[in-house]
Chimera marker file (.cmm) of the C-alpha trace (Angstrom):
<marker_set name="trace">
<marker id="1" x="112.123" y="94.076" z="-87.836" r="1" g="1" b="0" radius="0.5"/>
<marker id="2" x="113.357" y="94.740" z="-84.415" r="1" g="1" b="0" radius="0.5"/>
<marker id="3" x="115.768" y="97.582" z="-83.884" r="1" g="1" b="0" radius="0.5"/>
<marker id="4" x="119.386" y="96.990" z="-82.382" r="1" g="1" b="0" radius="0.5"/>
<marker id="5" x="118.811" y="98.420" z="-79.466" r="1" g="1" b="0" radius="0.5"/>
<marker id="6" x="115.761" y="96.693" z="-78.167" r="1" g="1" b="0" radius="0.5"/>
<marker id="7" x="117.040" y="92.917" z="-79.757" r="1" g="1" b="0" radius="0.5"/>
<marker id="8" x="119.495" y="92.854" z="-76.378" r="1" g="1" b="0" radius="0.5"/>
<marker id="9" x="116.638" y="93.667" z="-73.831" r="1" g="1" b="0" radius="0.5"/>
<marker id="10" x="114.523" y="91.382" z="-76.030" r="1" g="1" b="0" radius="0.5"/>
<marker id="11" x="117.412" y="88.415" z="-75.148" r="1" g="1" b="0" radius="0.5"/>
<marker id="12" x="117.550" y="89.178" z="-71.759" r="1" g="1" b="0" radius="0.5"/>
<marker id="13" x="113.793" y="88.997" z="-71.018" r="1" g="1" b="0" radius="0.5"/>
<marker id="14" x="113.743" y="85.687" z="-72.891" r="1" g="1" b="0" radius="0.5"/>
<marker id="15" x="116.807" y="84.588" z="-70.374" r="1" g="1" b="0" radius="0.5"/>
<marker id="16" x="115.433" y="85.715" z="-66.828" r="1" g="1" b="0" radius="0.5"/>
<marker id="17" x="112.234" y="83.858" z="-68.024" r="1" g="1" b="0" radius="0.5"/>
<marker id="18" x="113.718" y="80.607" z="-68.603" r="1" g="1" b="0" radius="0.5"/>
<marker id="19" x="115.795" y="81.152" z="-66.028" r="1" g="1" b="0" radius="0.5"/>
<marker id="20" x="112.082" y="81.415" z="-63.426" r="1" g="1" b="0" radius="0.5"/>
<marker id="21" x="110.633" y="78.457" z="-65.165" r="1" g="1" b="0" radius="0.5"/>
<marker id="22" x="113.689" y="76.301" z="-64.517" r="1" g="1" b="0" radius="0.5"/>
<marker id="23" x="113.718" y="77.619" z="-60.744" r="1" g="1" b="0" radius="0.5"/>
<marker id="24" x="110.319" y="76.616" z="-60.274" r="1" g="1" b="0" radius="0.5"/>
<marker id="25" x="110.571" y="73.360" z="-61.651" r="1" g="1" b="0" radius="0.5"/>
<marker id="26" x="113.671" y="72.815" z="-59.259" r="1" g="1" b="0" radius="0.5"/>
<marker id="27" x="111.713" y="74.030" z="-56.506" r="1" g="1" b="0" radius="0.5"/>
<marker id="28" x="108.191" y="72.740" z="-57.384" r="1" g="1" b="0" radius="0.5"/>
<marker id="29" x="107.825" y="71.055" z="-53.551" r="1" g="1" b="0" radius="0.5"/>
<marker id="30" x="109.698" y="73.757" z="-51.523" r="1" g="1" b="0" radius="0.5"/>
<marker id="31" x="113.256" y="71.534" z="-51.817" r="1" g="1" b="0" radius="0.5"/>
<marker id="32" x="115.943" y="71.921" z="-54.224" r="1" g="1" b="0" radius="0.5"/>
<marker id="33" x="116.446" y="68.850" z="-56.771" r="1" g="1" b="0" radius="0.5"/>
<marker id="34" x="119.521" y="68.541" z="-58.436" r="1" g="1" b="0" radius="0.5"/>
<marker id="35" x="120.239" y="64.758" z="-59.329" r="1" g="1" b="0" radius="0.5"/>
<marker id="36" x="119.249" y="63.660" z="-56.148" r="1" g="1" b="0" radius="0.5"/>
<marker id="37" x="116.141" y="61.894" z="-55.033" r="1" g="1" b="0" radius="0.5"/>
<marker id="38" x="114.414" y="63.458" z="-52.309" r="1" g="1" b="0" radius="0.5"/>
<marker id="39" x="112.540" y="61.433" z="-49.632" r="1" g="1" b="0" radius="0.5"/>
<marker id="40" x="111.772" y="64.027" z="-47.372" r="1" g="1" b="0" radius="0.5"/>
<marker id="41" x="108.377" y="64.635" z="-46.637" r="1" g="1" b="0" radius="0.5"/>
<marker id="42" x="106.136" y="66.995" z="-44.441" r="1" g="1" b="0" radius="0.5"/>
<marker id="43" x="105.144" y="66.164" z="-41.028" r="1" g="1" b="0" radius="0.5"/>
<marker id="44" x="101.815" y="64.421" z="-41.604" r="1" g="1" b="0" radius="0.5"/>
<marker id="45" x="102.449" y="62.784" z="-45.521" r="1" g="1" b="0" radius="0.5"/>
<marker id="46" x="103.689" y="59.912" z="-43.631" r="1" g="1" b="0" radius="0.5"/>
<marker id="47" x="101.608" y="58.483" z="-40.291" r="1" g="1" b="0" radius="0.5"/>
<marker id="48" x="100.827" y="55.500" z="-38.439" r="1" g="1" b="0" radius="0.5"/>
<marker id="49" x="97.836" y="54.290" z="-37.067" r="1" g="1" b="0" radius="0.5"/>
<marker id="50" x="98.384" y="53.370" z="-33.044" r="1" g="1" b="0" radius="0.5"/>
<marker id="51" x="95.837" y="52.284" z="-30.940" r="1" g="1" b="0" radius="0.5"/>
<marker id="52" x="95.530" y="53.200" z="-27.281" r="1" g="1" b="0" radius="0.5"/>
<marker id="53" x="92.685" y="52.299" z="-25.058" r="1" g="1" b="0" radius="0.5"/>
<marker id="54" x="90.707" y="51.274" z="-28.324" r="1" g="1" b="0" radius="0.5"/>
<marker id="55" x="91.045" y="54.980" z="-29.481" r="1" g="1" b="0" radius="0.5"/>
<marker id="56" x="93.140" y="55.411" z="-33.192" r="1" g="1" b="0" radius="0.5"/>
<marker id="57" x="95.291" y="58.098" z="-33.152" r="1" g="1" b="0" radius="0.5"/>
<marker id="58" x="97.574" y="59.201" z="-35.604" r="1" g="1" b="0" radius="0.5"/>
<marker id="59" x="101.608" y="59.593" z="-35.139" r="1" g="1" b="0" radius="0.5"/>
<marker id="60" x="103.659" y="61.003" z="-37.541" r="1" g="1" b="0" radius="0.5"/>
<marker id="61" x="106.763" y="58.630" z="-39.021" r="1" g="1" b="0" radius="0.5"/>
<marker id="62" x="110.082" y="60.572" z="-40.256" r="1" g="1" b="0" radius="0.5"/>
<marker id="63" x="111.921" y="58.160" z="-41.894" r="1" g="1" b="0" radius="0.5"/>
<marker id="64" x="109.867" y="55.456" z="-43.797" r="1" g="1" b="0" radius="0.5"/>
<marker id="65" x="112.015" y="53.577" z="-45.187" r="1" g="1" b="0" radius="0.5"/>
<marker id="66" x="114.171" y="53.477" z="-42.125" r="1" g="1" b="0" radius="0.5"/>
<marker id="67" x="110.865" y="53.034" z="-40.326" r="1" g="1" b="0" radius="0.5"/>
<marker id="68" x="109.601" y="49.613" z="-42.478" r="1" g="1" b="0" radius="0.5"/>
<marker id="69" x="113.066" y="48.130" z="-41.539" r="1" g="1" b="0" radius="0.5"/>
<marker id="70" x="113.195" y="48.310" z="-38.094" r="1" g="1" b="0" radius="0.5"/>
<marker id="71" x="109.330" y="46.877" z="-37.916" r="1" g="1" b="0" radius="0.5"/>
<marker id="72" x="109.028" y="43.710" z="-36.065" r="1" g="1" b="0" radius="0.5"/>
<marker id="73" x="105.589" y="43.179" z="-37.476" r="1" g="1" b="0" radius="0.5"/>
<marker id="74" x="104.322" y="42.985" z="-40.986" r="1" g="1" b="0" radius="0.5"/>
<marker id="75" x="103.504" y="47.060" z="-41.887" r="1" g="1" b="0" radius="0.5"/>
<marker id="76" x="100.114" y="47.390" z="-43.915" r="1" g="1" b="0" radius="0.5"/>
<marker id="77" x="100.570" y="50.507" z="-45.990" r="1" g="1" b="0" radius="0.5"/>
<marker id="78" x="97.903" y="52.637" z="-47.206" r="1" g="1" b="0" radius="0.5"/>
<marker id="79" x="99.282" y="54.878" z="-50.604" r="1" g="1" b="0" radius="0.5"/>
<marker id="80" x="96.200" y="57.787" z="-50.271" r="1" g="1" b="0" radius="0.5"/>
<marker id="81" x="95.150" y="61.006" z="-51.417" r="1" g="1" b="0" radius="0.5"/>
<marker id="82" x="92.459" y="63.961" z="-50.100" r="1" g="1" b="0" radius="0.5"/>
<marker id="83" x="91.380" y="64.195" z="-53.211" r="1" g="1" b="0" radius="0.5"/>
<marker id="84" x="90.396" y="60.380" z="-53.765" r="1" g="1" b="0" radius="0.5"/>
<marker id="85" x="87.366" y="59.253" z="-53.492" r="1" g="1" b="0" radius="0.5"/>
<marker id="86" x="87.715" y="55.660" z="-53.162" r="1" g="1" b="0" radius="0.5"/>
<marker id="87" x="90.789" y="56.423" z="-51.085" r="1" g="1" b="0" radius="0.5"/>
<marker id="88" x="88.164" y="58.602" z="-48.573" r="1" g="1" b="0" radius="0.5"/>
<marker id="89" x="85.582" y="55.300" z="-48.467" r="1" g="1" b="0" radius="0.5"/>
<marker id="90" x="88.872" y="53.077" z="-47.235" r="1" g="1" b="0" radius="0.5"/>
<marker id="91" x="89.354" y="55.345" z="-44.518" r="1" g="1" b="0" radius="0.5"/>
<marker id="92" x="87.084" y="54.035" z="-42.107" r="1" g="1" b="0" radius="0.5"/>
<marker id="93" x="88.580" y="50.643" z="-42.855" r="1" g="1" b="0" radius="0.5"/>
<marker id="94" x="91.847" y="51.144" z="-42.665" r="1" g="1" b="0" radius="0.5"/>
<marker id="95" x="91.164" y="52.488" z="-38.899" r="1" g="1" b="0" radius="0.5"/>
<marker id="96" x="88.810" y="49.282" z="-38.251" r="1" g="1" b="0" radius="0.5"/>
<marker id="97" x="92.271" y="47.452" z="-39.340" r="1" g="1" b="0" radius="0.5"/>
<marker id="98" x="94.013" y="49.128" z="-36.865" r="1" g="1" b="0" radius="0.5"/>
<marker id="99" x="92.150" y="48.344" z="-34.024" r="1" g="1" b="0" radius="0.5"/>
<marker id="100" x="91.748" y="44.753" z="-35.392" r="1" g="1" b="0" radius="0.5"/>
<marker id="101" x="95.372" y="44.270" z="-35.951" r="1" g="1" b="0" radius="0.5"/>
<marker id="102" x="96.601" y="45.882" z="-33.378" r="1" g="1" b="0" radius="0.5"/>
<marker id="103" x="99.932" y="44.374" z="-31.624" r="1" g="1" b="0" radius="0.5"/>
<marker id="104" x="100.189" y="42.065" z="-34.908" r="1" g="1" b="0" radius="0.5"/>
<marker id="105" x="100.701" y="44.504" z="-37.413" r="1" g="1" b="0" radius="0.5"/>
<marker id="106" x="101.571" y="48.074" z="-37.434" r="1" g="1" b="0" radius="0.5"/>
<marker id="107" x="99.364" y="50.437" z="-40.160" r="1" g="1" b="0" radius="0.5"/>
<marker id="108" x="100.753" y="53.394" z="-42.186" r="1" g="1" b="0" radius="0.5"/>
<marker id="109" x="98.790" y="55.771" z="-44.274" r="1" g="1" b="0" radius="0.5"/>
<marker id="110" x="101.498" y="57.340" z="-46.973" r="1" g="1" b="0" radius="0.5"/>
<marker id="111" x="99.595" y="60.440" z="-48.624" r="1" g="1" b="0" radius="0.5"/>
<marker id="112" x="101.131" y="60.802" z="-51.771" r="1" g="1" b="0" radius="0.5"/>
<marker id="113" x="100.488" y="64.411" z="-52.543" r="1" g="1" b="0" radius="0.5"/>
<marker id="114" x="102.970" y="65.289" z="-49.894" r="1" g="1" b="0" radius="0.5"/>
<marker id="115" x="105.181" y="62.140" z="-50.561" r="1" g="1" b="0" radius="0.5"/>
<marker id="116" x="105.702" y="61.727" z="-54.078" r="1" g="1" b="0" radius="0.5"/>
<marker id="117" x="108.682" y="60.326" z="-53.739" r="1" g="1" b="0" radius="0.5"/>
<marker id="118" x="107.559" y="57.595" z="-51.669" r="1" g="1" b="0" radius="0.5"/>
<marker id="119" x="104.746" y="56.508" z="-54.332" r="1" g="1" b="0" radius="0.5"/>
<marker id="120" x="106.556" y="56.721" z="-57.200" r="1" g="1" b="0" radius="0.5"/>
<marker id="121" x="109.621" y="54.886" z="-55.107" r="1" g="1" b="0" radius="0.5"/>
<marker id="122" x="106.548" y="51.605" z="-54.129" r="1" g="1" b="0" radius="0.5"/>
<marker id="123" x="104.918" y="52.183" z="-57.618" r="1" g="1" b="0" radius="0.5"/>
<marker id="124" x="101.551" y="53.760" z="-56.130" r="1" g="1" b="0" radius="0.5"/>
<marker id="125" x="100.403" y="54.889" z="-59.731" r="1" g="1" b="0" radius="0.5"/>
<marker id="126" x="96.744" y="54.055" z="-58.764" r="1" g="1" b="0" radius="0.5"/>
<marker id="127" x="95.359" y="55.145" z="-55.318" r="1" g="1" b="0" radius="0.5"/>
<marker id="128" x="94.391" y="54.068" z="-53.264" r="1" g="1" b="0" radius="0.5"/>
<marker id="129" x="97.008" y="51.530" z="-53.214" r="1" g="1" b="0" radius="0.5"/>
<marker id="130" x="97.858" y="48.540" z="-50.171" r="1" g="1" b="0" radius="0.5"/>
<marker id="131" x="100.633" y="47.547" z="-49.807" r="1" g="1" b="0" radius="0.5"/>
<marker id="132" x="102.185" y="45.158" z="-46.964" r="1" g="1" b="0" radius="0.5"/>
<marker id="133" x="105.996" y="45.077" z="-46.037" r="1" g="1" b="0" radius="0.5"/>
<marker id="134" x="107.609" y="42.563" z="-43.880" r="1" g="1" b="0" radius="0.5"/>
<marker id="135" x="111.682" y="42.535" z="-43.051" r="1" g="1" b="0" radius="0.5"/>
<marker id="136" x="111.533" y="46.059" z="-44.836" r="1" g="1" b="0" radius="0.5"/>
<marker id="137" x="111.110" y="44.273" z="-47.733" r="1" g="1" b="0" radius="0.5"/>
<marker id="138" x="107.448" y="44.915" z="-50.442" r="1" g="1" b="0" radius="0.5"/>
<marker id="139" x="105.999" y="41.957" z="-49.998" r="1" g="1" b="0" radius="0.5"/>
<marker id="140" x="102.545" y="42.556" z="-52.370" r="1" g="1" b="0" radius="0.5"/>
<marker id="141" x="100.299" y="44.915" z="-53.046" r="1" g="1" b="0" radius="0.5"/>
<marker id="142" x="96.692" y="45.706" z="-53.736" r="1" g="1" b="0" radius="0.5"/>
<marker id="143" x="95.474" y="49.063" z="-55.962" r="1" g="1" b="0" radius="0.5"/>
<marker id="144" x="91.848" y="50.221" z="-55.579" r="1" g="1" b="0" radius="0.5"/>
<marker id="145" x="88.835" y="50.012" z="-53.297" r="1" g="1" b="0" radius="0.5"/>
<marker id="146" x="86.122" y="48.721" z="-52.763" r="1" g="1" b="0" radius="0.5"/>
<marker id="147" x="83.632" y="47.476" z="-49.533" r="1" g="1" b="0" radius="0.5"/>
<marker id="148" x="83.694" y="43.890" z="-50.912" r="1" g="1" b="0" radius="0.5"/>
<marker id="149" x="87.456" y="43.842" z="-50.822" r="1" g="1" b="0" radius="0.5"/>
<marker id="150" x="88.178" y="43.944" z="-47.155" r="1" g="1" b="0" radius="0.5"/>
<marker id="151" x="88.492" y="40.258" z="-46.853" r="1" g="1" b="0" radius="0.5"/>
<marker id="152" x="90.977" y="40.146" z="-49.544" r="1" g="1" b="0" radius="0.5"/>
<marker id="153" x="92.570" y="43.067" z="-47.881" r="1" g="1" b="0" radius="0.5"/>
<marker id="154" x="92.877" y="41.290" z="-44.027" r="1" g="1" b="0" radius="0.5"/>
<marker id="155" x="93.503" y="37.796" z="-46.235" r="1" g="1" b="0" radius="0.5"/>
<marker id="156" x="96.425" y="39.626" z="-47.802" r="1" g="1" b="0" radius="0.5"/>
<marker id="157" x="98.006" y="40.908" z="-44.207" r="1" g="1" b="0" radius="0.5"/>
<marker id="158" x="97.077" y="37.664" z="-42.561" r="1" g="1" b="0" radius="0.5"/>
<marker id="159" x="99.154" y="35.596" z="-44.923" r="1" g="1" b="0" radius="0.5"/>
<marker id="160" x="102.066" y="37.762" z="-44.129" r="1" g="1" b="0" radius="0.5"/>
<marker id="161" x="101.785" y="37.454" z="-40.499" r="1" g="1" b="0" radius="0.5"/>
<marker id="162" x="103.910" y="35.797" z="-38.595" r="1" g="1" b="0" radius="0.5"/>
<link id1="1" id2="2" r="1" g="1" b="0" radius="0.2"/>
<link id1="2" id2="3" r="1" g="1" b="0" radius="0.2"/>
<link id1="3" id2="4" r="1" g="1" b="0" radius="0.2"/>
<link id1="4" id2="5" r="1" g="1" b="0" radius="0.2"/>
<link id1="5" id2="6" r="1" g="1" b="0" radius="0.2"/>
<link id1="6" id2="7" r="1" g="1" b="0" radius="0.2"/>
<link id1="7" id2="8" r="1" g="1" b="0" radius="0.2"/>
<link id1="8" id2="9" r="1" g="1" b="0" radius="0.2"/>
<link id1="9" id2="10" r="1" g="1" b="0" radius="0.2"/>
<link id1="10" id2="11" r="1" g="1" b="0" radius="0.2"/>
<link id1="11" id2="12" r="1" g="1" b="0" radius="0.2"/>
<link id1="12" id2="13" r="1" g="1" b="0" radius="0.2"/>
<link id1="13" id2="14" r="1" g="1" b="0" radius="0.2"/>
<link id1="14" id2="15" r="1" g="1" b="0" radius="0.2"/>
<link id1="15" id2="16" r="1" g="1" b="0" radius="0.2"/>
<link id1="16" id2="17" r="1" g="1" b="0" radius="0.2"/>
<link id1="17" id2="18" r="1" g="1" b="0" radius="0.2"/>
<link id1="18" id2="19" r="1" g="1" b="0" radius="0.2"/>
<link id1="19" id2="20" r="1" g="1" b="0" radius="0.2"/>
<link id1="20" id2="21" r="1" g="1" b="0" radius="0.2"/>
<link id1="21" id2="22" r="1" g="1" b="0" radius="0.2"/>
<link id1="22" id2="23" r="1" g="1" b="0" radius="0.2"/>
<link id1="23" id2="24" r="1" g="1" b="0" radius="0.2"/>
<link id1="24" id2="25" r="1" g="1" b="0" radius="0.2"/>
<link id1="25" id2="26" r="1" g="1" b="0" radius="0.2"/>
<link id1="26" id2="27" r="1" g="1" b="0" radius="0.2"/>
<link id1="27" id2="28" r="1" g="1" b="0" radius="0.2"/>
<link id1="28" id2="29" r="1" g="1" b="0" radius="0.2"/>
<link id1="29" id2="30" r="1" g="1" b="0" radius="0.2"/>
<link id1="30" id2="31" r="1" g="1" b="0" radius="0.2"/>
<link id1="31" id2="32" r="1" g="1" b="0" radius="0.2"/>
<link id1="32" id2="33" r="1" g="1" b="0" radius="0.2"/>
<link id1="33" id2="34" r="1" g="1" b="0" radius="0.2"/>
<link id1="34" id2="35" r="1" g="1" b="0" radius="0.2"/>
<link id1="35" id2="36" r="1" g="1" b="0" radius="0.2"/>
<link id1="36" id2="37" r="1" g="1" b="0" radius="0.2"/>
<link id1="37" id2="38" r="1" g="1" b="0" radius="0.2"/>
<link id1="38" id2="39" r="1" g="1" b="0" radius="0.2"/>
<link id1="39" id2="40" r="1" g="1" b="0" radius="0.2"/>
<link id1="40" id2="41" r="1" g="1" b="0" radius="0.2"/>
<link id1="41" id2="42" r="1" g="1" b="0" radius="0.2"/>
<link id1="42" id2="43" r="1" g="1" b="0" radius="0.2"/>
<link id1="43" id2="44" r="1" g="1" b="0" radius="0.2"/>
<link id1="44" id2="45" r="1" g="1" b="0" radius="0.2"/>
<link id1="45" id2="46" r="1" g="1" b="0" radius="0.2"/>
<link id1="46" id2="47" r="1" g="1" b="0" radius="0.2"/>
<link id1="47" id2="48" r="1" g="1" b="0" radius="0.2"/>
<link id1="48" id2="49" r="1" g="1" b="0" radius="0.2"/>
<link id1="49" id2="50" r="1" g="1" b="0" radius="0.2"/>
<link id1="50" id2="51" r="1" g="1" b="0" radius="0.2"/>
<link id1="51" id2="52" r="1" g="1" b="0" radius="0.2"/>
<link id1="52" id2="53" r="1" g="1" b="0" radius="0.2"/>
<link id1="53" id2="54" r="1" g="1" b="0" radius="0.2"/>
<link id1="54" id2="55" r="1" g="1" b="0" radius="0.2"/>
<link id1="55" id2="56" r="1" g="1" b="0" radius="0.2"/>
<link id1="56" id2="57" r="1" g="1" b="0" radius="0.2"/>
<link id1="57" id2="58" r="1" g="1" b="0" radius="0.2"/>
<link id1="58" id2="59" r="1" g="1" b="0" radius="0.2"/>
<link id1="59" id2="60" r="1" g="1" b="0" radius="0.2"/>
<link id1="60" id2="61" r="1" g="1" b="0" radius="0.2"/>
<link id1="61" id2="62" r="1" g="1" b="0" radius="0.2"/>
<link id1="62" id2="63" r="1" g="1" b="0" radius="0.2"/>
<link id1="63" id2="64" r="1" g="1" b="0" radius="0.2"/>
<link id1="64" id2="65" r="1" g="1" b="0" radius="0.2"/>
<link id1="65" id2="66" r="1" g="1" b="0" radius="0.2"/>
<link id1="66" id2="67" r="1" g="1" b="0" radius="0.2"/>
<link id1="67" id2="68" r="1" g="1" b="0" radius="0.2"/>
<link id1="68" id2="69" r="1" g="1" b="0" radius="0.2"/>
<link id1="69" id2="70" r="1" g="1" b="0" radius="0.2"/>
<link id1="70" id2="71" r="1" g="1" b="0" radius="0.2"/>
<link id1="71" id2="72" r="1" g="1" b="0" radius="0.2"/>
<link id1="72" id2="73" r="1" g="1" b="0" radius="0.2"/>
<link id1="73" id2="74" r="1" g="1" b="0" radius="0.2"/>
<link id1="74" id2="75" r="1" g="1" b="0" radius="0.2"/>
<link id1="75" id2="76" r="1" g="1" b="0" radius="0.2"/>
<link id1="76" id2="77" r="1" g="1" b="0" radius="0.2"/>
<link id1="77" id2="78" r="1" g="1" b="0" radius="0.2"/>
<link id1="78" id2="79" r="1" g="1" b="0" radius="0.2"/>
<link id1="79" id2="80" r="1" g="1" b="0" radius="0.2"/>
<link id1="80" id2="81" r="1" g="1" b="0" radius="0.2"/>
<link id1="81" id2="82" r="1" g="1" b="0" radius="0.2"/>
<link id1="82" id2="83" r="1" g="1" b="0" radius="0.2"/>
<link id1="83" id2="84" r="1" g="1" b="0" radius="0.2"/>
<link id1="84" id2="85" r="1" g="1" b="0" radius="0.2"/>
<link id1="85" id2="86" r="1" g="1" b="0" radius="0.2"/>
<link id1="86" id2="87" r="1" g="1" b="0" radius="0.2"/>
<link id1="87" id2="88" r="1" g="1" b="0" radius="0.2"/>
<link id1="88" id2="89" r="1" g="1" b="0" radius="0.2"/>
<link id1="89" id2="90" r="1" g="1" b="0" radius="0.2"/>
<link id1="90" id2="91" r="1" g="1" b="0" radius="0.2"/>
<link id1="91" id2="92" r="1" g="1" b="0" radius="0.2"/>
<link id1="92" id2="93" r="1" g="1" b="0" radius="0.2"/>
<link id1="93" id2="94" r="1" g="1" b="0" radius="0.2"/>
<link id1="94" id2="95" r="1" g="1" b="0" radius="0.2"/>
<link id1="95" id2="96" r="1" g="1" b="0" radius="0.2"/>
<link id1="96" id2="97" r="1" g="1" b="0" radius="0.2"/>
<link id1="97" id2="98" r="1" g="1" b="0" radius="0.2"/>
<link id1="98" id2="99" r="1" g="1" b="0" radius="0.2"/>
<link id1="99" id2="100" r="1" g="1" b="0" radius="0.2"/>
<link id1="100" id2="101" r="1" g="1" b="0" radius="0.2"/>
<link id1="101" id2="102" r="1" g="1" b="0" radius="0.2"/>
<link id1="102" id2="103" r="1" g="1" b="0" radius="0.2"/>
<link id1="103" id2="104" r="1" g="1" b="0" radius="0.2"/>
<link id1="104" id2="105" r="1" g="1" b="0" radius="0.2"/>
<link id1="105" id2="106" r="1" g="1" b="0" radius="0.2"/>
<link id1="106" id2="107" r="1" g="1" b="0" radius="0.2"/>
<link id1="107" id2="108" r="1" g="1" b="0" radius="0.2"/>
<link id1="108" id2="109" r="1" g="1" b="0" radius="0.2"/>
<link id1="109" id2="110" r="1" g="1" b="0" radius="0.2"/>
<link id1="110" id2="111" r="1" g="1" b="0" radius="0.2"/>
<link id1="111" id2="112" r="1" g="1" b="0" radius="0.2"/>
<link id1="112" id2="113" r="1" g="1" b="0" radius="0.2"/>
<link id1="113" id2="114" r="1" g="1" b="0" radius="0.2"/>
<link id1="114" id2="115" r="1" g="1" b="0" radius="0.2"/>
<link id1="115" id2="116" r="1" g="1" b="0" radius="0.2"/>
<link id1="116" id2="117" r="1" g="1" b="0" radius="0.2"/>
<link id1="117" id2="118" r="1" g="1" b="0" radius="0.2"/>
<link id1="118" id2="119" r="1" g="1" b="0" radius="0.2"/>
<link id1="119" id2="120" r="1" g="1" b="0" radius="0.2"/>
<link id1="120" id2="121" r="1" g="1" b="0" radius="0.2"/>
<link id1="121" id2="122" r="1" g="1" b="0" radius="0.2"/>
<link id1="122" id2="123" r="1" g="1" b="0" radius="0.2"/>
<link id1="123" id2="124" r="1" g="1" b="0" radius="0.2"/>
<link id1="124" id2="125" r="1" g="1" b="0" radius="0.2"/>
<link id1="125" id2="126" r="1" g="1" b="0" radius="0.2"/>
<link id1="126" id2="127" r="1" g="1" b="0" radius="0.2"/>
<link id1="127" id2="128" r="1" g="1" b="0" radius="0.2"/>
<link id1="128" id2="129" r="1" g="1" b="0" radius="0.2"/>
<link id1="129" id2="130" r="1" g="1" b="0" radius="0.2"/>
<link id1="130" id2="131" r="1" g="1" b="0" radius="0.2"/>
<link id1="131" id2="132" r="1" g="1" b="0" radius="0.2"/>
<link id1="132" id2="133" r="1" g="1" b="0" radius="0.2"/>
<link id1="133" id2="134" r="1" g="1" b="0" radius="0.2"/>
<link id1="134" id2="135" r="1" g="1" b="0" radius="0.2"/>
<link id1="135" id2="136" r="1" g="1" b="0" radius="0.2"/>
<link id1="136" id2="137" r="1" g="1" b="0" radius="0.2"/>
<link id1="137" id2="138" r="1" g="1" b="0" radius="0.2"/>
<link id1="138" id2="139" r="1" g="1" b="0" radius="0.2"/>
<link id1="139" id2="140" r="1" g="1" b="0" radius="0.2"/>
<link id1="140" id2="141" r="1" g="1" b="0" radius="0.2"/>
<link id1="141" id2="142" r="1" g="1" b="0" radius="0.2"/>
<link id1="142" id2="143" r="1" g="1" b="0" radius="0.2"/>
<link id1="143" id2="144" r="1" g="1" b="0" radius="0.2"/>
<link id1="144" id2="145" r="1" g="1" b="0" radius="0.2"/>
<link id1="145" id2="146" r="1" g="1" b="0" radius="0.2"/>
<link id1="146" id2="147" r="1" g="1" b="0" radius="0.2"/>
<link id1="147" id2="148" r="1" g="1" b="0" radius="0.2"/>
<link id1="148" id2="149" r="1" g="1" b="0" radius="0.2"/>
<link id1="149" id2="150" r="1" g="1" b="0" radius="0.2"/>
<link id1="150" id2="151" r="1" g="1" b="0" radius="0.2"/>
<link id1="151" id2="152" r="1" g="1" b="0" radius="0.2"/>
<link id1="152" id2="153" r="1" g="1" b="0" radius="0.2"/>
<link id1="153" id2="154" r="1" g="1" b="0" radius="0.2"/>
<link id1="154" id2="155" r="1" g="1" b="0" radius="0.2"/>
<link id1="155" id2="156" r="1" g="1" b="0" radius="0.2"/>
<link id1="156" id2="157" r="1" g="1" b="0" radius="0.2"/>
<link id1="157" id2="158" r="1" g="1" b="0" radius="0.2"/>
<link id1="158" id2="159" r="1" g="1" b="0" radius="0.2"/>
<link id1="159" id2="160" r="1" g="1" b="0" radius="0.2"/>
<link id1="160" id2="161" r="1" g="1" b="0" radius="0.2"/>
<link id1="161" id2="162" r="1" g="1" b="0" radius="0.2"/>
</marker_set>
């Protein structure tokens, strides 16, 4: 049986630990979430792929969303992760797309470790997803990789073209 006076050091305890646990699920990415939904995202979670004297170089984007609206080209999205292997094998192809695509469609890489919001927001469950926006609007998308899916890949962005 505990004794009166340790049963009130026993409650608070039990309060200042559920009161850490719910702090770090507020703050589990380094922002506060309370009812909203937050899109932002660090520096380079969200980047696209521009070409300049056939070099690929990667700029970061601030505002996605904002970003796939104002696009006057059809954006080829690439939902990835570090950790991913297939997702590490696309890689090369995605910048081969770039270069190939270049001035006809503009190519994002979203990594969804650092944007969470963003995948769960396009439904990027399985990486490494492709999707392909046009008029800021999702127009399909493609999960998983594989070398003999690069046609249906380029097929998928040259149908949206316009």
């Amino acid at each position: 049986m505990i004794q009166k006076k340790a049963f009130p050091i026993l409650v608070a305890v039990l309060v200042l630990l559920i009161a850490a646990i719910v702090l770090v699920v507020l703050f589990q990415d380094g922002t506060l979430k309370l009812g909203t939904r937050q899109t932002t995202v660090a520096n380079d979670a969200v980047v696209q792929l521009v070409v300049t004297d056939g070099t690929v170089r990667h700029e970061p984007v601030d505002d996605f969303q904002a970003f796939v609206k104002a696009a006057d080209k059809p954006v080829f999205v690439d939902f990835w992760a570090e950790w991913c292997p297939p997702c590490r094998l696309a890689a090369p192809f995605i910048e081969q797309l770039a270069l190939e695509y270049d001035g006809r469609a503009i190519i994002v890489k979203v990594d969804v470790d650092q944007a969470s919001d963003l995948a769960r927001l396009y439904g990027a469950q399985s990486i490494p997803q492709f999707s392909v926006f046009v008029g800021g609007a999702l127009s399909e998308s493609i999960a998983g990789y594989a070398e003999f899916m690069q046609d249906d890949l380029r097929q998928m962005l040259d149908k949206n073209l316009s």
